[in-house]
C-alpha positions, -999 to 999 in steps of 0.1 A, spaced: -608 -152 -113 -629 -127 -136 -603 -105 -139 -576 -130 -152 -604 -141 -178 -607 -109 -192 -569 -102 -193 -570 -135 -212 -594 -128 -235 -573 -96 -244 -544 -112 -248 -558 -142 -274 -565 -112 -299 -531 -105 -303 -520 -126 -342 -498 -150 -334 -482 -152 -366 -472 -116 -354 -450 -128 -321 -417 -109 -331 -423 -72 -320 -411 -46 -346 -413 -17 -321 -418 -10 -283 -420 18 -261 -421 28 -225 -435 60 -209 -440 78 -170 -477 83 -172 -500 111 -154 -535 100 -152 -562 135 -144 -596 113 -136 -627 128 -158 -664 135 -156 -676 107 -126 -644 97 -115 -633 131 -108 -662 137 -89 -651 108 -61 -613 114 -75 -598 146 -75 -562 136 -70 -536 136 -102 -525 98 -106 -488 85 -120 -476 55 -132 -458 38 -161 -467 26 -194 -454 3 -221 -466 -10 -251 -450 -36 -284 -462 -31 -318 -463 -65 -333 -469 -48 -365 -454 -9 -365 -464 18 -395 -438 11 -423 -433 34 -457 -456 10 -477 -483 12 -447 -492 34 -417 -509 10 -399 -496 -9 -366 -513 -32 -343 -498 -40 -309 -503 -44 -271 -505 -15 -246 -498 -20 -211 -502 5 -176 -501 5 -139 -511 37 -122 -516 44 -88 -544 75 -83 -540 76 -46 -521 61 -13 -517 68 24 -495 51 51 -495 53 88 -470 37 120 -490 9 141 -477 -13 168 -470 -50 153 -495 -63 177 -520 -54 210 -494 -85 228 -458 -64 205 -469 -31 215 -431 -17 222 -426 -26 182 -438 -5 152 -441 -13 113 -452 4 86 -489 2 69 -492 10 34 -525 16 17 -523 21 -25 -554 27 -48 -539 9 -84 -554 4 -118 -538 -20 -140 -547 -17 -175 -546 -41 -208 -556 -23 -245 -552 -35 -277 -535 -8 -292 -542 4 -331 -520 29 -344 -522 52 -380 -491 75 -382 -465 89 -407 -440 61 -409 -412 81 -422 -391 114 -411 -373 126 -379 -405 141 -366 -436 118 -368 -471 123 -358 -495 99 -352 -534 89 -339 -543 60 -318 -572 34 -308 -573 15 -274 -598 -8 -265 -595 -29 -235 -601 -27 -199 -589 -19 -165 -586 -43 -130 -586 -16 -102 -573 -32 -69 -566 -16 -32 -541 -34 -12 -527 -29 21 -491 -40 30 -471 -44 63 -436 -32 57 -405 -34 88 -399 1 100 -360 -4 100 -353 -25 63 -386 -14 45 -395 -49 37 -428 -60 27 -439 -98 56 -475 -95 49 -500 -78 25 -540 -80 14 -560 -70 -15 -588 -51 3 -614 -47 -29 -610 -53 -68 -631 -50 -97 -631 -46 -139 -642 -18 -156 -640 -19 -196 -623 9 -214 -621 26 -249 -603 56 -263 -584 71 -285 -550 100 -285 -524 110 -305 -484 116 -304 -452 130 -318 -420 109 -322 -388 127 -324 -355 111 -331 -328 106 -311 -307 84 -326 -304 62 -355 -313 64 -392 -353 71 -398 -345 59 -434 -342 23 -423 -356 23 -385 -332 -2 -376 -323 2 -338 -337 36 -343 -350 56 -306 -377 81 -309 -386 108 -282 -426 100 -276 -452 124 -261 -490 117 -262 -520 121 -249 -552 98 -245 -586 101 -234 -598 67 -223 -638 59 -216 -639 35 -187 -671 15 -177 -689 18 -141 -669 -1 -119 -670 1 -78 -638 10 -64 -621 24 -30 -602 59 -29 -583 77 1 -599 80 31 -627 48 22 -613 21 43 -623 30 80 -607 8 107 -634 10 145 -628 -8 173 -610 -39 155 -634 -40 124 -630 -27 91 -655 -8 72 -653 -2 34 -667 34 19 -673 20 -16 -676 41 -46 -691 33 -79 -688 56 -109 -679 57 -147 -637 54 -152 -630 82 -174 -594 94 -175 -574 118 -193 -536 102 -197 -502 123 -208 -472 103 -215 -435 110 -221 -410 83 -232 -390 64 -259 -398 44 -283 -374 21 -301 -375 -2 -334 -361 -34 -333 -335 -46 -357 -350 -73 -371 -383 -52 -384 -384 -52 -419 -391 -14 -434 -413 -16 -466 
């Protein structure tokens, strides 16, 4: 439950006189763990991210506010078990996947005109990191059973920056306009306990948990689009 408070309490800071988003944008995301977190992760994570700018930088102002959103998965293993000790002649599929799921309020300064656009941002939110195991048929791949192993929150801050490049469109009236996006971010995540590769052992029918606990640090490059909707009003 602690975690769907805090992604409420994220989400009621949004202005709701702001509901009609004037831009959005969704990226592939590599995530290189920093400082602590490499130290118990040293694997390079991927993912996707997305974000809506309820308020995007216009010619009068260079200021947006909006809502940043990522899943990334910094590590995974699988392995073939029978179904069962009494179904030993039938095998499925066990999936392990480390996740992190993050929410950030995103604030964004950058020059709101032009085909090539540069641009700073401000995060702060936080991150619900979750291990789950899932049972998948060897012969259709689908999923009949599934657990969340471990979970926790860790709070998160940072800051990056970005180009836009246009693809298509006018960048005199951003109407419909789509934008290359590249960026980086560093983000500052709080301690938070956690389970990597290799930290759930299983030993004669029990299952043991190898917990970790370390700041969240993580160094994030992204590659996308980003497009402005028709009905946001250029100043």
């Amino acid at each position: 439950m602690k975690k769907y408070f805090y992604i409420a309490l994220i989400l009621s800071l949004i202005p709701l006189n702001q509901f009609l988003a004037q831009s959005a944008g969704l990226n592939l995301t590599l995530a290189i763990p920093q400082g602590e977190f490499k130290e118990k992760v040293d694997n390079v994570g991927f993912g996707l991210s997305g974000h809506i700018n309820f308020l995007a930088p216009k010619p009068k102002s260079p200021f947006g506010i909006g809502l940043n959103m990522g899943y990334i998965i910094y590590g995974s293993e699988s392995r073939t078990e029978p179904l069962s000790s009494n179904i030993p002649d039938v095998f499925v599929n066990v999936d392990r996947t480390n996740s992190l799921l993050n929410f950030h309020l995103l604030f964004t300064i950058g020059l709101p005109t032009g085909r090539i656009r540069p641009y700073a941002e401000g995060l702060f939110g936080g991150s619900y990191i979750y291990t789950t195991t899932s049972v998948k048929s060897q012969g259709t791949g689908e999923e009949f059973a599934s657990s969340t192993n471990f979970d926790d929150w860790a709070w998160s801050y940072g800051a990056g920056g970005g180009l836009l490049v246009l693809l298509s469109g006018d960048p005199n009236t951003d109407q419909n306009t789509i934008y290359l996006d590249l960026k980086g971010r560093y983000l500052f995540g709080s301690e938070a306990e956690y389970l990597k590769q290799g930290s759930v052992r299983i030993q004669n029918g029990q299952v043991y948990y190898d917990v970790s606990r370390s700041k969240t640090d993580l160094l994030t490059v992204h590659a996308g689009v980003l497009i402005y909707f028709s009905w946001s009003q250029q100043e």
